[in-house]
VOGU-3710 file (C-alpha; in Angstrom, 3 decimals, decimal comma):
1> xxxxxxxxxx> -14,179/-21,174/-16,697  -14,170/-17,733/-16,315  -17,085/-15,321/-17,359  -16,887/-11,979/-18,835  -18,357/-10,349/-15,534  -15,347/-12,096/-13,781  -12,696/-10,428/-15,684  -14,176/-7,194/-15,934  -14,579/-7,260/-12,468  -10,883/-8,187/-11,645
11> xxxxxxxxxx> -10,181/-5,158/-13,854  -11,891/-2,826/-12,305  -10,166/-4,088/-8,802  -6,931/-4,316/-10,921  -7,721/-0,148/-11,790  -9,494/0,986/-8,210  -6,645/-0,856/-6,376  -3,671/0,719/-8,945  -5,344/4,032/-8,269  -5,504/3,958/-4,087
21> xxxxxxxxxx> -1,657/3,123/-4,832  -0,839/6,153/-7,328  -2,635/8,308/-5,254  -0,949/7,422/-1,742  2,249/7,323/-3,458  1,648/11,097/-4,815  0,688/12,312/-1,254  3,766/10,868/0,132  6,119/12,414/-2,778  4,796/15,392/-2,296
31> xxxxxxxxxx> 5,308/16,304/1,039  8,743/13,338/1,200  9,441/15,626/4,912  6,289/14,554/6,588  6,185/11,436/5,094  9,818/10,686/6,774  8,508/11,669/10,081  5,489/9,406/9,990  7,863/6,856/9,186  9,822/8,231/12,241
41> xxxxxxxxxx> 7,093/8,155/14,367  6,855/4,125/14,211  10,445/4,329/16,065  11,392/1,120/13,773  14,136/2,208/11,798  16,910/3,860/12,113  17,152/7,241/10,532  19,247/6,699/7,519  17,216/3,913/6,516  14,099/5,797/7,401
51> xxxxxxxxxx> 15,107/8,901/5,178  15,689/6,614/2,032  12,414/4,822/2,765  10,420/8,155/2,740  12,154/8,945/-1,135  11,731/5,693/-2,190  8,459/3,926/-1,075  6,419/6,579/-2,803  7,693/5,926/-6,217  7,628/2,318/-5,624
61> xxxxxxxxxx> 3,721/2,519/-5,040  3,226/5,218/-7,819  5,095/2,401/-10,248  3,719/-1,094/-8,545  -0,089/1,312/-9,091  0,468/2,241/-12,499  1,576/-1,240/-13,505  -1,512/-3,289/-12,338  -2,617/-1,284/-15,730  0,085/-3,329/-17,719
71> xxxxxxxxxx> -0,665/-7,030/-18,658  3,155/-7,968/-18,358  3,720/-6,223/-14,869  0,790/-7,002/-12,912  1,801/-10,140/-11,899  5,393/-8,690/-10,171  3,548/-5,483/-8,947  0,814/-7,624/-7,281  3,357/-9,664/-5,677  5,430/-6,152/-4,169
81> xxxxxxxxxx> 2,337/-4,275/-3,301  1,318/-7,827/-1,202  4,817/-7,626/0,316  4,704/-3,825/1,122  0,507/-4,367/2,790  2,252/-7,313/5,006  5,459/-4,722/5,810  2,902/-1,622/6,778  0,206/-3,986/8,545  3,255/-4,947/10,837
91> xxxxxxxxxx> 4,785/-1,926/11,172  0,809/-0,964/12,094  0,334/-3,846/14,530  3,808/-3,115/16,514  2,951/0,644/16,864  -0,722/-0,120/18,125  1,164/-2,817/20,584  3,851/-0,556/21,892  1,062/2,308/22,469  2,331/4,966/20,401
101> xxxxxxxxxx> -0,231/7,796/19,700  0,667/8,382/15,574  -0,755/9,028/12,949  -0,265/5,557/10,121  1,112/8,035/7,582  -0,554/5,886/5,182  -1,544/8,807/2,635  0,495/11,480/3,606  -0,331/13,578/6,281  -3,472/12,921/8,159
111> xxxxxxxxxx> -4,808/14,196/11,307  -2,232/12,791/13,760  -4,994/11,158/15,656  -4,428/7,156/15,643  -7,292/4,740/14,031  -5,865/1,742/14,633  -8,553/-0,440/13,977  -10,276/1,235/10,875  -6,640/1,483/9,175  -5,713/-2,471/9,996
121> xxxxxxxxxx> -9,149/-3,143/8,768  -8,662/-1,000/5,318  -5,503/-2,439/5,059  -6,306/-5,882/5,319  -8,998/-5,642/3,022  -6,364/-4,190/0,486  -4,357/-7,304/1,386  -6,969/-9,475/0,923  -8,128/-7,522/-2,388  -4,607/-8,290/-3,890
131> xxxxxxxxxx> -4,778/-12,295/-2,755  -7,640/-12,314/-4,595  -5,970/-11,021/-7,935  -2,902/-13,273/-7,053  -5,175/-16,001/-6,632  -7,374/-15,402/-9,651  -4,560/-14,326/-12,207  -4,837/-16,229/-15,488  -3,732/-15,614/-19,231  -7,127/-14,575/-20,021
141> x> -7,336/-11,087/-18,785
//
């Protein structure tokens, strides 16, 4: 049984974690150029692909964040924003492996300066934030 405390508390995680989205989502629309050569930097993709990722990604976290505020589409956008956390904490992991001195890119432009560790940690903790709403989801929210 779930107590009030519980579901207020999922709801506030539900809001704080739909915000961090909206908000990195808006950084990376605004600025789509430097957003498309952070995703350059991770020398993954190729360029076409890279190019629609930069236009595309940031609407798809401005929508999956604005959702988790919609009773019918949290469940879906919990289950993309999990998918996109495990696609950037590889995409982190192979550019901390392969040495590359970047910047993650993560909300827009930062200060070029890698922090490998603090941003897998944050973004792990993210991860594990939205487990823990997949996990707990229920028809009593």
């Amino acid at each position: 049984m779930e107590t009030k405390m519980m579901r207020w508390g999922k709801a506030a995680l539900r809001i704080a974690l739909g915000a961090l989205f909206v908000y990195a989502g808006m950084r990376k629309a605004l600025d789509p150029g430097a957003f498309l050569q952070s995703i350059e930097n991770y020398q993954i993709l190729p360029h076409a692909a890279a190019v629609s990722s930069a236009f595309f990604l940031p609407y798809l976290e401005i929508f999956c964040g604005t959702a988790l505020g919609f009773k019918r589409l949290q469940s879906g956008a919990l289950a993309i924003l999990g998918g996109l956390m495990c696609v950037f904490i590889a995409a982190l992991l192979a550019a901390w492996l392969r040495g590359l001195n970047i910047d993650c890119g993560c909300f827009g432009e930062g200060d070029g300066k890698p922090h490998y560790a603090l941003t897998l940690a944050r973004d792990l903790g993210i991860l594990a934030a939205l487990a823990f709403l997949i996990w707990r989801e229920d028809s009593e929210d």
